[in-house]
C-alpha positions in Angstrom: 11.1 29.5 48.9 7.9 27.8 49.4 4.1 29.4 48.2 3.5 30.8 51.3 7.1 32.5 51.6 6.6 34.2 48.1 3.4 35.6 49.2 4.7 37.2 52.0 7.5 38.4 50.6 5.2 39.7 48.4 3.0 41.4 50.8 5.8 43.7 52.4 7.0 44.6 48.9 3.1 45.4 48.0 3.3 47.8 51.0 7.1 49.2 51.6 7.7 49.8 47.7 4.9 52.0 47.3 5.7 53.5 50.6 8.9 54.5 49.7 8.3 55.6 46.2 5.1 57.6 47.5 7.8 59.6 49.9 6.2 57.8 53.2 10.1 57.0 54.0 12.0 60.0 52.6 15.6 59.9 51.3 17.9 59.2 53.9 15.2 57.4 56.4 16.5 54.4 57.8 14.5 51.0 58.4 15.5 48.7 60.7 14.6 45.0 59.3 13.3 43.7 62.9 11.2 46.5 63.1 9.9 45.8 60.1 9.6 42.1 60.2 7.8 42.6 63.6 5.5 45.7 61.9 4.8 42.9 58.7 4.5 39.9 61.1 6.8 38.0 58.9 10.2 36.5 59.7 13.8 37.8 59.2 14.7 35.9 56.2 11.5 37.0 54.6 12.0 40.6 55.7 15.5 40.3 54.2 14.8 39.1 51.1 12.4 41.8 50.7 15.0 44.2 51.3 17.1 42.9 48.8 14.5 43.1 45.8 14.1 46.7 47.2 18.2 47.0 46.4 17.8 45.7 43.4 15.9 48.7 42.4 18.5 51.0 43.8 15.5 52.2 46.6 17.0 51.1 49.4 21.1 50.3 50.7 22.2 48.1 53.8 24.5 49.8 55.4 26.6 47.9 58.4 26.0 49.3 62.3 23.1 51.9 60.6 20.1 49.5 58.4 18.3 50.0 55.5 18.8 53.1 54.2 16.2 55.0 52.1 18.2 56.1 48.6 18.1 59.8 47.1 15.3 59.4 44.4 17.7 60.6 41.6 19.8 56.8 42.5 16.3 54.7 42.0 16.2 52.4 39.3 13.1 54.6 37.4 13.3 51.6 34.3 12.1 49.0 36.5 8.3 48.5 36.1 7.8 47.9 39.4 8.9 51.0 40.3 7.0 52.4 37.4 3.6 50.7 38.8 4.5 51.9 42.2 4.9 55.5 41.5 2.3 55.5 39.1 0.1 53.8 42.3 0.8 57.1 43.9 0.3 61.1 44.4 3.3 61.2 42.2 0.9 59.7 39.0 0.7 63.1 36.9 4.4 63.4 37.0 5.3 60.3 36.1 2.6 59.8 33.4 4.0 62.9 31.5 7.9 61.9 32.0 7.6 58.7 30.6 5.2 59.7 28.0 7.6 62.5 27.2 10.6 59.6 26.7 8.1 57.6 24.5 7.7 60.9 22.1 11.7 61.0 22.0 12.2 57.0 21.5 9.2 55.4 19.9 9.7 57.6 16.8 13.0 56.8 16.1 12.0 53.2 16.8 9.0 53.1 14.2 11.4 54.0 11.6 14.1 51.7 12.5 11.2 49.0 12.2 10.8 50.1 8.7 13.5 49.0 8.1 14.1 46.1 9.8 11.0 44.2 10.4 11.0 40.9 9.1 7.7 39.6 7.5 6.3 38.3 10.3 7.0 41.1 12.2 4.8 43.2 9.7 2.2 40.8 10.1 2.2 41.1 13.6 2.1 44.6 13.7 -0.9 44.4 11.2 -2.7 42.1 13.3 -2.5 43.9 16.6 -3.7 47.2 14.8 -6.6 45.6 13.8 -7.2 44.0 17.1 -7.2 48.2 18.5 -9.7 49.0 15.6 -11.9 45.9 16.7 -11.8 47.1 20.3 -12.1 50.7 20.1 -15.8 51.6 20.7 -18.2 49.9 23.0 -16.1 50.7 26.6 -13.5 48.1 26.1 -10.6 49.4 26.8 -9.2 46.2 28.3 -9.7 44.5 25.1 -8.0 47.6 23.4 -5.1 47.9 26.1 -3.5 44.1 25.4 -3.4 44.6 21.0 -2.0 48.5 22.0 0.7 46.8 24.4 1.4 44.2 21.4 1.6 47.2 19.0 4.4 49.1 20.8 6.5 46.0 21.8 6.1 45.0 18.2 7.7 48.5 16.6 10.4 48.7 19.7 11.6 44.9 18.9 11.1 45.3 15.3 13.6 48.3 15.5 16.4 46.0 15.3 18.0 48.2 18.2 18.5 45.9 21.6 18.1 48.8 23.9 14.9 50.5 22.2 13.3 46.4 22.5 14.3 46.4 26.2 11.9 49.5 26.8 8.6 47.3 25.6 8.4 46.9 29.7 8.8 50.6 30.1 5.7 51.2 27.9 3.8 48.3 28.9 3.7 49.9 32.3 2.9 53.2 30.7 -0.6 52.1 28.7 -1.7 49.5 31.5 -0.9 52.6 34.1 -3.3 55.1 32.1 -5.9 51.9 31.9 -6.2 50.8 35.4 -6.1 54.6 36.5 -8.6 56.0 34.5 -6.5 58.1 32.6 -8.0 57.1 29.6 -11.2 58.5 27.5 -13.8 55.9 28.2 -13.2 54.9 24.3 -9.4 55.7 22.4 -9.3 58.5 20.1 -10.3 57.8 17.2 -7.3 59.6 15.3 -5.0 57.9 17.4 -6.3 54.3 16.0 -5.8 55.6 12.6 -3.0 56.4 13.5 -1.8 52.8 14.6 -3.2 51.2 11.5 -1.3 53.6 9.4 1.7 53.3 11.4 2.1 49.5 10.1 1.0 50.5 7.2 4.3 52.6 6.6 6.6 50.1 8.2 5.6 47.2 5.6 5.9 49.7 3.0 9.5 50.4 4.0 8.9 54.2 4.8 10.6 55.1 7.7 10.2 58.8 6.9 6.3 58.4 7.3 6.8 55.3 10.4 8.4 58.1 12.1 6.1 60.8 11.8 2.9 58.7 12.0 4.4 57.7 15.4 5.4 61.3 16.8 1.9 62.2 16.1 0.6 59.1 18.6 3.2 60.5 21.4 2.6 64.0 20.8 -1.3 63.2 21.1 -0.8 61.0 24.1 0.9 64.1 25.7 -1.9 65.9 24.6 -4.6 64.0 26.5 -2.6 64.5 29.6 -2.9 68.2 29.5 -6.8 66.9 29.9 -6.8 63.8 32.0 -3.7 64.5 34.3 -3.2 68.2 34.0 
């Protein structure tokens, strides 16, 4: 597909996805593609195409002699971070915020003490460095700065857990922290605590403790839930 095809099909998705997550299409709606490649002022193929990214996710399903039909939210593919960016795009942002924050408190944990006793050397290191990059950009409005060494941090412990599934959730998380970032639901500077926290987190994993990884971790999820009850009550 050339440059300008991508962008197009880009520009329905930007619009329909967030649409349909927002509940602008409700379950059961049905789209009819020439409608919609009329409505977009794209063509067929790229309307189609479209479609079948939306499928992909488990939003939508062609169905033969009826269209495109909007899926029952308890079919979407909720993993996918673009449905994550979507929904968390949308009315729906609380809700989603506190779910997935609420699956970080019951998997990151775990994962922190896996990484304890797992992580390789360089892993360690790693997880070192990107703590230090949260201290360095904690103060001073930066959360930017702060948001790519926390991303690092997480993806670092949910690798390092040696578990294939828990590593696979790094995109699940990534879309978590960037949400609360680019939405403001953020204290214009981290918690302090919770920095400590990170630091000390690493701390434990390359010291072996997975007793203390674990906890240290809980405490960072818990708090995060914590600053919801404020920020996205």
């Amino acid at each position: 597909m050339s440059t300008r095809g991508r962008g197009l099909h880009g520009h329905v998705l930007d619009t329909l996805g967030p649409a349909i997550t927002a509940g602008e299409y409700p379950p059961g709606s049905v789209l009819r593609t020439d409608e919609l490649a009329q409505h977009f002022e794209v063509s067929r193929s790229v309307m189609r195409e479209a479609v079948r990214v939306l499928e992909s996710m488990h939003l939508v399903e062609s169905r033969r002699r009826v269209g495109v039909t909007v899926r029952p939210k308890a079919e979407w593919n909720v993993y996918d971070p673009q449905v994550i960016r979507w929904r968390l795009a949308g009315a729906d942002r609380p809700h989603q915020l506190r779910s997935l924050t609420v699956l970080r408190s019951a998997i990151e944990p775990v994962a922190a003490g896996l990484a304890a006793q797992h992580a390789t050397a360089e892993q360690c290191a790693e997880l070192t460095e990107c703590a230090l990059g949260m201290v360095a950009n904690s103060r001073g409005h930066r959360l930017g700065e702060y948001l790519v060494h926390d991303v690092a941090f997480h993806r670092v412990v949910l690798g390092a857990s040696g578990n294939e599934m828990f590593a696979r959730l790094g995109d699940v998380v990534a879309e978590v922290l960037t949400g609360r970032t680019q939405h403001e639901v953020m204290f214009e500077d981290p918690d302090p605590a919770a920095v400590t926290l990170h630091v000390q987190v690493a701390e434990a994993v390359r010291a072996r403790d997975a007793v203390r990884a674990e906890e240290l971790t809980r405490r960072i999820t818990m708090g995060a839930l914590e600053e919801l009850d404020i920020l996205a009550p």
